[in-house]
PDB file as gemmi writes it, atoms N, CA and C in Angstrom:
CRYST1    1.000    1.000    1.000  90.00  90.00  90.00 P 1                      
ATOM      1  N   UNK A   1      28.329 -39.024   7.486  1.00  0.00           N  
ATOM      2  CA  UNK A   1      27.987 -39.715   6.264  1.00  0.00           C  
ATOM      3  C   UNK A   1      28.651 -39.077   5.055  1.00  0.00           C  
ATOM      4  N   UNK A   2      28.799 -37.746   5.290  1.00  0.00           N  
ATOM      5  CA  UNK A   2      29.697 -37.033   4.107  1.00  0.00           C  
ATOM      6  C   UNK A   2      28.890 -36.489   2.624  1.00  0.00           C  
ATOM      7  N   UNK A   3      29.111 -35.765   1.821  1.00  0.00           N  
ATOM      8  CA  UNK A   3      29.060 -34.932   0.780  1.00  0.00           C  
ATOM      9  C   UNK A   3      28.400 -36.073  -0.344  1.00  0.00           C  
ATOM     10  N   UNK A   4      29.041 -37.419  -0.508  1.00  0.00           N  
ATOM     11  CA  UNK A   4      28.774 -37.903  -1.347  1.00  0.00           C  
ATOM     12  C   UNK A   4      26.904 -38.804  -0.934  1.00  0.00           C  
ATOM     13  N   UNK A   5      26.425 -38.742   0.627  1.00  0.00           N  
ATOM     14  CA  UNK A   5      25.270 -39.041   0.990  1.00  0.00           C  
ATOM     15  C   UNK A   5      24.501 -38.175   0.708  1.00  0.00           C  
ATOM     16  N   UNK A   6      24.779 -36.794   0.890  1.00  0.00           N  
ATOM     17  CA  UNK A   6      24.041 -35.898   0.763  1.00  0.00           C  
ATOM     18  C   UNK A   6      23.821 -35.743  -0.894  1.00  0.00           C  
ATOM     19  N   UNK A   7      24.630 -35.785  -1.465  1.00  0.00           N  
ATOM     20  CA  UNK A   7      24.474 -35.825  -3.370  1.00  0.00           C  
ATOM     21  C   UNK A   7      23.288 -37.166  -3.347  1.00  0.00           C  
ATOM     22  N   UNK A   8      23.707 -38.451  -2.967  1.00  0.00           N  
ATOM     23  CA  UNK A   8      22.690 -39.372  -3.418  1.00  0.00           C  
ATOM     24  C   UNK A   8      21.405 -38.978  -2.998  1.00  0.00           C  
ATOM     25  N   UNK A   9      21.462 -38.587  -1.509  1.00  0.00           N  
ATOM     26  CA  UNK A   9      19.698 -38.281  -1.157  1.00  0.00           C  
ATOM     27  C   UNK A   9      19.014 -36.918  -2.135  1.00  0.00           C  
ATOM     28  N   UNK A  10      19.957 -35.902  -2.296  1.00  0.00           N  
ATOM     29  CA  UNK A  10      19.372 -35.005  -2.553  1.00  0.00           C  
ATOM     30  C   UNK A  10      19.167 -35.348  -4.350  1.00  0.00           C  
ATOM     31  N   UNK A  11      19.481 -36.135  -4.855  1.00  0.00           N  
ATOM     32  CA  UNK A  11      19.702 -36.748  -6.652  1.00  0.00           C  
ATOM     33  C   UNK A  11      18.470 -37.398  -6.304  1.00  0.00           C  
ATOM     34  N   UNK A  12      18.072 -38.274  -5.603  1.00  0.00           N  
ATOM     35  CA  UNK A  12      17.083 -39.500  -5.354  1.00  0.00           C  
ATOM     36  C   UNK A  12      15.688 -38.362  -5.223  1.00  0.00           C  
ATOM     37  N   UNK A  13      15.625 -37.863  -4.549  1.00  0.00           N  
ATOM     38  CA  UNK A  13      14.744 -36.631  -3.931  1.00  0.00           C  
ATOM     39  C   UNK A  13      13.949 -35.960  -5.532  1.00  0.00           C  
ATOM     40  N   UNK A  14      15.002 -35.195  -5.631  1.00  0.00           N  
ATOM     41  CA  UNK A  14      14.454 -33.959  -6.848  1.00  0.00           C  
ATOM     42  C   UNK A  14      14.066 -35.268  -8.508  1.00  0.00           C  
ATOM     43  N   UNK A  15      15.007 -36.324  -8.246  1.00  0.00           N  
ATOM     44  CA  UNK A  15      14.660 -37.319  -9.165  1.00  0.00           C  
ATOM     45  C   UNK A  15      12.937 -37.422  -9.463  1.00  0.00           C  
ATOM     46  N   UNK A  16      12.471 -37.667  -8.114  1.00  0.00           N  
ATOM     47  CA  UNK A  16      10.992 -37.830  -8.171  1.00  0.00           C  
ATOM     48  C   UNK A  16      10.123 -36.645  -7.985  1.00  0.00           C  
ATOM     49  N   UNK A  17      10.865 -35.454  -7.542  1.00  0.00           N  
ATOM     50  CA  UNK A  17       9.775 -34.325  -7.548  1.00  0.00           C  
ATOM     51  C   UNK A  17       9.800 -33.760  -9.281  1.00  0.00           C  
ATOM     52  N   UNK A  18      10.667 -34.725  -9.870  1.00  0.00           N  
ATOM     53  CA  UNK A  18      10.386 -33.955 -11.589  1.00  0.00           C  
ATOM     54  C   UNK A  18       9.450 -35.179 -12.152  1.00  0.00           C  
ATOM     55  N   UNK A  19       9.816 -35.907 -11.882  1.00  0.00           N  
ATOM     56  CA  UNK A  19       8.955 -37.211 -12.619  1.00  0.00           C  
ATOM     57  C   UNK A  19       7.436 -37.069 -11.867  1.00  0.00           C  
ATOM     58  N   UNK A  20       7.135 -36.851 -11.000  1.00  0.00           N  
ATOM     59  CA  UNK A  20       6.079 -37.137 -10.242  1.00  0.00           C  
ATOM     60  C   UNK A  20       4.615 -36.433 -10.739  1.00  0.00           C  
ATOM     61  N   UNK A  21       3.513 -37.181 -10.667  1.00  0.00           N  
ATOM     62  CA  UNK A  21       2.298 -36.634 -11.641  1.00  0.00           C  
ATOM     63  C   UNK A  21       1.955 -35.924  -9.773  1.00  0.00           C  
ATOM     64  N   UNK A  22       1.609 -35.834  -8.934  1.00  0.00           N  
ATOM     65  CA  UNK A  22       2.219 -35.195  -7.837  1.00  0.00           C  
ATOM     66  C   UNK A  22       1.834 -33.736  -7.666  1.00  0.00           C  
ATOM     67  N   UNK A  23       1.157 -33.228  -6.902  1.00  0.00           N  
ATOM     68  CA  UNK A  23       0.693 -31.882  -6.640  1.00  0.00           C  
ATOM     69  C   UNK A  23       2.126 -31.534  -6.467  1.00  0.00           C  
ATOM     70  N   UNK A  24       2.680 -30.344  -6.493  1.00  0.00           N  
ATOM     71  CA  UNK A  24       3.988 -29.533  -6.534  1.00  0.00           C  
ATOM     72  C   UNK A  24       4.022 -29.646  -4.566  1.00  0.00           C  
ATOM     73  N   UNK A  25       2.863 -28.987  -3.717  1.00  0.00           N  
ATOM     74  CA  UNK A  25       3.013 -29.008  -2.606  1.00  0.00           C  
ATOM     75  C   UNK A  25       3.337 -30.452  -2.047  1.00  0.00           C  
ATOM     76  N   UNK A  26       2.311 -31.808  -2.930  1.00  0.00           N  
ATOM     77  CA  UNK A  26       3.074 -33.208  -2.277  1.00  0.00           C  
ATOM     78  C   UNK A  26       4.392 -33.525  -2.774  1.00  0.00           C  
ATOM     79  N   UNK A  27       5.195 -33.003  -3.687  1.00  0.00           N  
ATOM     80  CA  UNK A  27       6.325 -33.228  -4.478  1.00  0.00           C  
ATOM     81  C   UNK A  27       7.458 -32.276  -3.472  1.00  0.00           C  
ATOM     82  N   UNK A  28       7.194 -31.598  -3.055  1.00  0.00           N  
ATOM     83  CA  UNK A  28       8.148 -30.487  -2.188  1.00  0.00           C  
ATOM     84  C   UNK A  28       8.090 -31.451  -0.676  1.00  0.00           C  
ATOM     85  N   UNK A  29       7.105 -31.749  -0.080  1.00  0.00           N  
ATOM     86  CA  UNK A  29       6.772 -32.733   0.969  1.00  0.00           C  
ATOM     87  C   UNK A  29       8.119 -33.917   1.072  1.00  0.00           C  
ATOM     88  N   UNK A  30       7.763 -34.504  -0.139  1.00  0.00           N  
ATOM     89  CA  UNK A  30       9.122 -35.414  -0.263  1.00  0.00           C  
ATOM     90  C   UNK A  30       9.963 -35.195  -0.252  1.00  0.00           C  
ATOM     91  N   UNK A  31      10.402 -34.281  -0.869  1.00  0.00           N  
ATOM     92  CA  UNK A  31      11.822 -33.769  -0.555  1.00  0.00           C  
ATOM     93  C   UNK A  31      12.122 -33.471   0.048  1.00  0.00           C  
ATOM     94  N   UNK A  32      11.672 -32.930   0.885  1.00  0.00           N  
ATOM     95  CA  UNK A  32      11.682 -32.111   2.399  1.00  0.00           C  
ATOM     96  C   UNK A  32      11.918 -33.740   3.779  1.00  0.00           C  
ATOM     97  N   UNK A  33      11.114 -34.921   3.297  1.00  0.00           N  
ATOM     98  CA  UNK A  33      10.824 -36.077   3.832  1.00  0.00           C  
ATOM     99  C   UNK A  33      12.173 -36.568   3.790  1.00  0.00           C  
ATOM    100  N   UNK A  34      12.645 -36.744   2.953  1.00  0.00           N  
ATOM    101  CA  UNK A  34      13.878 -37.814   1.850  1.00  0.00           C  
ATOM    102  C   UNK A  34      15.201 -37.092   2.241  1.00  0.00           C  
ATOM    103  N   UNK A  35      15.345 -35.919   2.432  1.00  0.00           N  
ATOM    104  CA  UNK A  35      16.522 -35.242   2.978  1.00  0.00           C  
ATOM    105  C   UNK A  35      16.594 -35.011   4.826  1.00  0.00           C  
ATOM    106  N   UNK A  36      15.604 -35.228   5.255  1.00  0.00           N  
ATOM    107  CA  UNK A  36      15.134 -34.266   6.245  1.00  0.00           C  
ATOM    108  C   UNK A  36      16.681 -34.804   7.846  1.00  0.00           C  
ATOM    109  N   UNK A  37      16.881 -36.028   7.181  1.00  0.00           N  
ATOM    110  CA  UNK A  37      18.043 -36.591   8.321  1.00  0.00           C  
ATOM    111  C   UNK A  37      19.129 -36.274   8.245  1.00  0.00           C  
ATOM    112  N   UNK A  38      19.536 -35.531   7.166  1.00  0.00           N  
ATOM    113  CA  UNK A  38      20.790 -35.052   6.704  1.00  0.00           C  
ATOM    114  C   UNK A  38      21.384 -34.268   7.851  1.00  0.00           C  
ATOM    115  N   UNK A  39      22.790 -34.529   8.290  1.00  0.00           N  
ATOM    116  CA  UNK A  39      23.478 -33.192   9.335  1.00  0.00           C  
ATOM    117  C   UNK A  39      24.499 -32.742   8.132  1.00  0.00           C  
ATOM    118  N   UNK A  40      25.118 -32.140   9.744  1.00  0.00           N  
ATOM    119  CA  UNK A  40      26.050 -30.843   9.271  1.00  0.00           C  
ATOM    120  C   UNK A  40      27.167 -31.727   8.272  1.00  0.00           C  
ATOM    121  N   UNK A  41      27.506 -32.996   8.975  1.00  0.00           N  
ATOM    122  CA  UNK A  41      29.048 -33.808   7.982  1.00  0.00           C  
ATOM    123  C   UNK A  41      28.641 -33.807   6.907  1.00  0.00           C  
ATOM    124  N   UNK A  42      27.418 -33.825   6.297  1.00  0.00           N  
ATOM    125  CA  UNK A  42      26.724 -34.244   4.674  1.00  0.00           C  
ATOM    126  C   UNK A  42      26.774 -33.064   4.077  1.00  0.00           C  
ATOM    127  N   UNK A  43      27.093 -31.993   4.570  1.00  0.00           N  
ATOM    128  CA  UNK A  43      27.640 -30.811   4.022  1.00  0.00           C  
ATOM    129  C   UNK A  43      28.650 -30.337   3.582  1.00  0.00           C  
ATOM    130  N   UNK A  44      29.253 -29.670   2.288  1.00  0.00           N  
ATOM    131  CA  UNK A  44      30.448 -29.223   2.284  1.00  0.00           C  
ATOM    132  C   UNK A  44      30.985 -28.352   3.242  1.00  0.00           C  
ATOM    133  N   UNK A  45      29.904 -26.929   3.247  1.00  0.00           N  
ATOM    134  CA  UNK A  45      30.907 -25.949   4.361  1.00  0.00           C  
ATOM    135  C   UNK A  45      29.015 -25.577   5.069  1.00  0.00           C  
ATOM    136  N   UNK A  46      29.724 -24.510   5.862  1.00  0.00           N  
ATOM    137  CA  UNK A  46      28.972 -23.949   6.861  1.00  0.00           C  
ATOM    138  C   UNK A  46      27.534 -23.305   6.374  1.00  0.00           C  
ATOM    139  N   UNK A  47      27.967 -22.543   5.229  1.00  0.00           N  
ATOM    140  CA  UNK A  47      26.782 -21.418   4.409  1.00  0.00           C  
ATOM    141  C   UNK A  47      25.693 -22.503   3.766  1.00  0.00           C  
ATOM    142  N   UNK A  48      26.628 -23.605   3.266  1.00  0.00           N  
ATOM    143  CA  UNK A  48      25.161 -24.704   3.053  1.00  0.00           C  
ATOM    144  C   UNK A  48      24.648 -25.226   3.439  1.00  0.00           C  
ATOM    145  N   UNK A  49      25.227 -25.713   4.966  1.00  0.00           N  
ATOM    146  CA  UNK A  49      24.409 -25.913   5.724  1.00  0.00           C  
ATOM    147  C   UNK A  49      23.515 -25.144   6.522  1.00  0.00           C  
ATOM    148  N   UNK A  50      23.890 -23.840   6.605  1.00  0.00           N  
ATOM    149  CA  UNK A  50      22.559 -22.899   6.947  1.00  0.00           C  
ATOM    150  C   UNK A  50      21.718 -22.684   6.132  1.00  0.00           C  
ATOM    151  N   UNK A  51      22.231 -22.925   4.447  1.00  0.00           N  
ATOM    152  CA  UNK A  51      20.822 -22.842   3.861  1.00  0.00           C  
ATOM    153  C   UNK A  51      20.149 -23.732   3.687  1.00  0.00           C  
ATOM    154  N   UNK A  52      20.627 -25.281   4.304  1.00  0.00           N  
ATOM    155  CA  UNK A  52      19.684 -26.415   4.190  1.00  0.00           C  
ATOM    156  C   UNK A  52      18.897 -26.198   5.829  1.00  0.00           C  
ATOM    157  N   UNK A  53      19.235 -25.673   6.932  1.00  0.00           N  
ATOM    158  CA  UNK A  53      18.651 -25.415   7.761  1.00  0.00           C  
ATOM    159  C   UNK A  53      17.594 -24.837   7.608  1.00  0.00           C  
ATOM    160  N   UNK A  54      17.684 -23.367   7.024  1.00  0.00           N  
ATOM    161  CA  UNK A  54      17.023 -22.649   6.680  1.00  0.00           C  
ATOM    162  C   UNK A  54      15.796 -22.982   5.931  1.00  0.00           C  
ATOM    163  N   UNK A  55      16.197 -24.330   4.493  1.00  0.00           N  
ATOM    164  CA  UNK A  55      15.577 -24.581   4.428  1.00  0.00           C  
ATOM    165  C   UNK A  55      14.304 -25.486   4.676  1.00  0.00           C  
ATOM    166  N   UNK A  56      15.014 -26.035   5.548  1.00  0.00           N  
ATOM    167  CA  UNK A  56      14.049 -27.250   6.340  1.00  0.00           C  
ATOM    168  C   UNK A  56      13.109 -26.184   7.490  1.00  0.00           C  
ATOM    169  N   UNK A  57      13.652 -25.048   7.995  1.00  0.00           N  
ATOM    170  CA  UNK A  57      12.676 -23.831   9.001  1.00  0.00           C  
ATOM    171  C   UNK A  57      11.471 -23.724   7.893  1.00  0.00           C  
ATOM    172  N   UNK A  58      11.955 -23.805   7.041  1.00  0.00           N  
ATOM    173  CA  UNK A  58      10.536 -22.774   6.057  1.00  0.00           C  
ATOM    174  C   UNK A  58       9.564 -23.886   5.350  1.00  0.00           C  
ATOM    175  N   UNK A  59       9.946 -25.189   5.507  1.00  0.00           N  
ATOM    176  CA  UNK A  59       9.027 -26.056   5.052  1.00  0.00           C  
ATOM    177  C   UNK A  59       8.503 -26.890   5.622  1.00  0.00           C  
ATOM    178  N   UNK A  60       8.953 -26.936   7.133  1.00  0.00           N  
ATOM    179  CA  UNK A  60       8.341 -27.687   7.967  1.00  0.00           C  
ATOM    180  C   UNK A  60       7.783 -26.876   9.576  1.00  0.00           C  
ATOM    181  N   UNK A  61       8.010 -25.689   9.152  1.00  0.00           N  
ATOM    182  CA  UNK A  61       7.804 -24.397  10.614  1.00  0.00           C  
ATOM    183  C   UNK A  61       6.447 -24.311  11.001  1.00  0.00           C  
ATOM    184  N   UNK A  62       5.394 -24.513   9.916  1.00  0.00           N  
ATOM    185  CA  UNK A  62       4.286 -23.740  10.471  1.00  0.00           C  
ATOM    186  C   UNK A  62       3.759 -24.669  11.960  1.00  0.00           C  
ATOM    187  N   UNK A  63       2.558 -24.846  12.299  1.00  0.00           N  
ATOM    188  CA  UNK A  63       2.061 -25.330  13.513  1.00  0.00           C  
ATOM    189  C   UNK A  63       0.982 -26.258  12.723  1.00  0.00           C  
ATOM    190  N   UNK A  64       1.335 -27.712  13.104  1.00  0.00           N  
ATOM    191  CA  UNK A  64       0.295 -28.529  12.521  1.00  0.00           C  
ATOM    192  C   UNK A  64      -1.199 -28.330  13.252  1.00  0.00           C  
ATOM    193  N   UNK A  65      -1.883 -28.671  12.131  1.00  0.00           N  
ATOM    194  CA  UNK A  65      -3.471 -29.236  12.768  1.00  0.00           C  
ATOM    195  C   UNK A  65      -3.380 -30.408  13.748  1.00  0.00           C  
ATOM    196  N   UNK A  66      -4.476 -30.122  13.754  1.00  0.00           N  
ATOM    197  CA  UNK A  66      -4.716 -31.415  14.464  1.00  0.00           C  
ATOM    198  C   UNK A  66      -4.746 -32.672  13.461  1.00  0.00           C  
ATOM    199  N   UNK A  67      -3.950 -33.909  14.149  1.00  0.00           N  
ATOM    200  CA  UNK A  67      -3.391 -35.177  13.610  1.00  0.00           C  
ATOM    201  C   UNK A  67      -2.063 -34.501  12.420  1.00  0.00           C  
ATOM    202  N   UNK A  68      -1.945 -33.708  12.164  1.00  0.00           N  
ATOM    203  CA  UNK A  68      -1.126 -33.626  10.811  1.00  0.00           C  
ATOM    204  C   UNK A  68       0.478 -33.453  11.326  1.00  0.00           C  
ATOM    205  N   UNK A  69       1.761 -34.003  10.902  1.00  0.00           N  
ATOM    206  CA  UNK A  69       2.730 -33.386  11.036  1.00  0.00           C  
ATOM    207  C   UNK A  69       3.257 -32.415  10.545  1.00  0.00           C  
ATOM    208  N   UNK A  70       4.391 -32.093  11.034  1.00  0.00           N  
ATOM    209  CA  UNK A  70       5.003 -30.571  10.804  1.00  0.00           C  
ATOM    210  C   UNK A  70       5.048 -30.596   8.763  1.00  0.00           C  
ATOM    211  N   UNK A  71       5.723 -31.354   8.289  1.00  0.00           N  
ATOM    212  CA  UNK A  71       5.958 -31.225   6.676  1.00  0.00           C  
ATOM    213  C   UNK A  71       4.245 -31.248   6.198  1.00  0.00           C  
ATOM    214  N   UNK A  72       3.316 -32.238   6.552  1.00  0.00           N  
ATOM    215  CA  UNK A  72       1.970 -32.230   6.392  1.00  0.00           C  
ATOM    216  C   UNK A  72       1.460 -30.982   6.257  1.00  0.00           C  
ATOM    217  N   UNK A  73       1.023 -30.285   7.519  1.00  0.00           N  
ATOM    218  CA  UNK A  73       0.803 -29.161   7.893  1.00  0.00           C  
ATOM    219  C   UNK A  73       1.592 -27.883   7.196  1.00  0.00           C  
ATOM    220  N   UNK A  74       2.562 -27.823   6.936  1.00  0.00           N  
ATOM    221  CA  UNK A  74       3.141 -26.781   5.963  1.00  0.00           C  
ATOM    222  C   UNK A  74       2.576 -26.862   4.663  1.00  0.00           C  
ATOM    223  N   UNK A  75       3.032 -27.831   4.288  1.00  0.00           N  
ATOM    224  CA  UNK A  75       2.402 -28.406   2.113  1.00  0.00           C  
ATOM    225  C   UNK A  75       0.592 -27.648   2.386  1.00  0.00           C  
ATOM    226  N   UNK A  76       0.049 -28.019   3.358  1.00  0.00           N  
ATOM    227  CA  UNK A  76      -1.075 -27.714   3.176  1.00  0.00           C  
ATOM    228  C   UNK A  76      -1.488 -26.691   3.034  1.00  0.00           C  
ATOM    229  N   UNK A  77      -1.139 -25.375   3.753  1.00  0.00           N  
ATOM    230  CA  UNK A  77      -0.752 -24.198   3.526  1.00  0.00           C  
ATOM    231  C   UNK A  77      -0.213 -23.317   3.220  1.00  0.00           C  
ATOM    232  N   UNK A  78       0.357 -23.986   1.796  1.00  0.00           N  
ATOM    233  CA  UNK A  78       1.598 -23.507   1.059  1.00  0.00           C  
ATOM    234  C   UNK A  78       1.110 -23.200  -0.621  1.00  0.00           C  
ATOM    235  N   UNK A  79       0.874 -22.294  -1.069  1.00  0.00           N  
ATOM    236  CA  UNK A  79       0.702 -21.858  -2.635  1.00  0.00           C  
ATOM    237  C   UNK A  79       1.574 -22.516  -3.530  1.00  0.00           C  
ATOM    238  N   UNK A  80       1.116 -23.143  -4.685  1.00  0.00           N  
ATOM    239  CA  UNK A  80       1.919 -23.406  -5.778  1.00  0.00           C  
ATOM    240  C   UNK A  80       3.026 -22.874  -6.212  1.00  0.00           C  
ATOM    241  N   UNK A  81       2.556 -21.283  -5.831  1.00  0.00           N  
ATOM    242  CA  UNK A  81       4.096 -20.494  -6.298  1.00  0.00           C  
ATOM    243  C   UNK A  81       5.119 -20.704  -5.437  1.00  0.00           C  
ATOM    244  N   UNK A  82       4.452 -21.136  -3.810  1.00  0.00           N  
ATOM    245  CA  UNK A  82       5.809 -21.327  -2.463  1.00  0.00           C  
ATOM    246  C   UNK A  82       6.445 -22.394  -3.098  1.00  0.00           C  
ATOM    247  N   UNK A  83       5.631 -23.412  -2.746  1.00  0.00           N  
ATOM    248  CA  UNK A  83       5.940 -24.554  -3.204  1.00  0.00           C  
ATOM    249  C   UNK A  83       7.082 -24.945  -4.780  1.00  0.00           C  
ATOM    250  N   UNK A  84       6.684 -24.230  -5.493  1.00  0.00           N  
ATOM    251  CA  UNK A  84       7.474 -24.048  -6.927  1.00  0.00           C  
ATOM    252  C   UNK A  84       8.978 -23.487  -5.939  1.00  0.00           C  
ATOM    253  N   UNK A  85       8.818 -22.323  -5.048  1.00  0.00           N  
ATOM    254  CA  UNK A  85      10.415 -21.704  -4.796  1.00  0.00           C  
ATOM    255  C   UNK A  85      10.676 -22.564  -3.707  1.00  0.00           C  
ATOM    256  N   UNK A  86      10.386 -23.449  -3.033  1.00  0.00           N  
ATOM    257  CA  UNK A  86      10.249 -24.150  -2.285  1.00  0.00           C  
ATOM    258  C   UNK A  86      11.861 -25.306  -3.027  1.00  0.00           C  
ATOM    259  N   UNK A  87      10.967 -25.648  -4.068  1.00  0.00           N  
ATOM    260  CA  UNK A  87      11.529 -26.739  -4.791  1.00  0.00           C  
ATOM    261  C   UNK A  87      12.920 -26.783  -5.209  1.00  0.00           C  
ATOM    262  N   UNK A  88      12.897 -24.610  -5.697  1.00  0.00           N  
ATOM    263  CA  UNK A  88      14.095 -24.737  -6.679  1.00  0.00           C  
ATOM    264  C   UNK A  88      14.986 -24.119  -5.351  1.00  0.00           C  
ATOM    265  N   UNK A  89      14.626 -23.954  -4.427  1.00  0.00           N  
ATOM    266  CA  UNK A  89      15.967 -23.824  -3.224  1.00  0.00           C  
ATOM    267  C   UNK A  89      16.300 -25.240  -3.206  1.00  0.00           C  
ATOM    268  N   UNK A  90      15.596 -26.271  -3.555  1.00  0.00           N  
ATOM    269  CA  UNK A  90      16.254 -27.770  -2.985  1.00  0.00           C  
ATOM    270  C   UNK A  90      17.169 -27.610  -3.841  1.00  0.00           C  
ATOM    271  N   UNK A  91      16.748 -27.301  -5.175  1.00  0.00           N  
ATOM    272  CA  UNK A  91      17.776 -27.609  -6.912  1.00  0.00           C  
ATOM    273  C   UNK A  91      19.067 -27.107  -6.405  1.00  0.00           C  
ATOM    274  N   UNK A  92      19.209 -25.467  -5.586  1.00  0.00           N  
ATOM    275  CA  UNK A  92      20.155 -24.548  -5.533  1.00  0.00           C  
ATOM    276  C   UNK A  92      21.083 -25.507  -4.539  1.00  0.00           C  
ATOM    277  N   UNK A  93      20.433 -26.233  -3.690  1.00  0.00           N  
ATOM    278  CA  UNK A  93      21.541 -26.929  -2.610  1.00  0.00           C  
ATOM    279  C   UNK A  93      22.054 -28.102  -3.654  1.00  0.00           C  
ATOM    280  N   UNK A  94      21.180 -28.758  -4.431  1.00  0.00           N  
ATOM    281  CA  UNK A  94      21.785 -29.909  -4.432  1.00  0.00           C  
ATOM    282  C   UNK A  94      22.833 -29.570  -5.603  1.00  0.00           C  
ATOM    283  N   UNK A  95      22.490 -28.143  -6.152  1.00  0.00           N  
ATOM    284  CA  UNK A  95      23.745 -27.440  -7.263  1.00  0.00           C  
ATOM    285  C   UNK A  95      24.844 -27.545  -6.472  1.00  0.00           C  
ATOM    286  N   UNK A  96      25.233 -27.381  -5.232  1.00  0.00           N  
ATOM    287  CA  UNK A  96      26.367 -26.447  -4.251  1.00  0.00           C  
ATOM    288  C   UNK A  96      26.604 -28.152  -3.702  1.00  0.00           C  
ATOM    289  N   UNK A  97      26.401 -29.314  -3.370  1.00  0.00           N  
ATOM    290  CA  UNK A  97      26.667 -30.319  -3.156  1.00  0.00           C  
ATOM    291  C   UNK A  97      27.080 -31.183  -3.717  1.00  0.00           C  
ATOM    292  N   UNK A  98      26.304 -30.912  -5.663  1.00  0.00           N  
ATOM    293  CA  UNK A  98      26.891 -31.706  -6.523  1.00  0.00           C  
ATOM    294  C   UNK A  98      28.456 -31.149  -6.826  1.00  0.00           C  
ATOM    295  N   UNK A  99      28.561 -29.548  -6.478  1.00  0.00           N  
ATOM    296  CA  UNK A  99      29.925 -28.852  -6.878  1.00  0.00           C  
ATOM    297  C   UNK A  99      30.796 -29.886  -6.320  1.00  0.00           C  
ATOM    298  N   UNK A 100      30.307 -29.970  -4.945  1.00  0.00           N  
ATOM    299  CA  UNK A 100      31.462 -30.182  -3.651  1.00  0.00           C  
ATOM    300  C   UNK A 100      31.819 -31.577  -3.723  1.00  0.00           C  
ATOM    301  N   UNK A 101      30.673 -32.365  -4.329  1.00  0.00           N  
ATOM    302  CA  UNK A 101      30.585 -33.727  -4.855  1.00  0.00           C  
ATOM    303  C   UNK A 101      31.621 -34.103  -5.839  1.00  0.00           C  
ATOM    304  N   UNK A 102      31.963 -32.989  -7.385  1.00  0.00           N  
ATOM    305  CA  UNK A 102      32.777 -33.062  -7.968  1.00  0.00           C  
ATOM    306  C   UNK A 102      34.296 -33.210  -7.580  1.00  0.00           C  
ATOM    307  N   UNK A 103      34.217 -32.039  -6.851  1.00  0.00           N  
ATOM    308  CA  UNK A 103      35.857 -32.119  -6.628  1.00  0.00           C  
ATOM    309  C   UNK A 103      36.538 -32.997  -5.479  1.00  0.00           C  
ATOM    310  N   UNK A 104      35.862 -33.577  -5.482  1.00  0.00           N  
ATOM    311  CA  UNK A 104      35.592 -35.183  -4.480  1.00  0.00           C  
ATOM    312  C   UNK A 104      35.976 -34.346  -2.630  1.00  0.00           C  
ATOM    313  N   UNK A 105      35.342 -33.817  -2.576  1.00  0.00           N  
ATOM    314  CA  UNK A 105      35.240 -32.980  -1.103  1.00  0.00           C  
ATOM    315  C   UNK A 105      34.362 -34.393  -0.301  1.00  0.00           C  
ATOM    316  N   UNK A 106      35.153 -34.359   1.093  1.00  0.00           N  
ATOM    317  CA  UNK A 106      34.932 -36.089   1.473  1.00  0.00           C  
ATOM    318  C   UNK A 106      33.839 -35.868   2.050  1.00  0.00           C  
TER     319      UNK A 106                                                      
END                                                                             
């Protein structure tokens, strides 16, 4: 899908985790939701895609409850402050995508 999918999802995403009246943990949820299909081609290089790996390990890892899914089950047990650094690792990727976005990287 390429660099320029990954800019729209990840623009569409953080779009609504700033606007959103939205607990910070349901606002990180979405984003985590809204990106979560993204592969490796929607990446510029290798290091961002380990840190979008990385970041999808840390927001969807824990072990759900019962009925809850994996992103569910994380937000729920996640502090405002996670959740806040949660958020601004999304900002930091979609910084390093919008770069790659610029210089029209396909």
């Amino acid at each position: 899908m390429g660099v320029d999918h990954a800019f729209d999802r990840f623009y569409s995403v953080l779009h609504y985790a700033i606007g959103s009246l939205d607990s910070v943990q349901e606002r990180l949820a979405g984003v985590v939701a809204g990106i979560s299909h993204l592969e490796r081609d929607s990446f510029p290089d290798d290091e961002t895609w380990d840190r979008f790996q990385s970041f999808m390990n840390e927001n969807t890892g824990r072990a759900a409850k019962i009925d809850e899914g994996g992103i569910k089950s994380r937000r729920s047990q996640m502090s405002n402050a996670e959740a806040t650094k949660g958020l601004q690792k999304a900002l930091g990727l979609f910084a390093d995508i919008a770069e790659a976005y610029g210089r029209g990287h396909p």
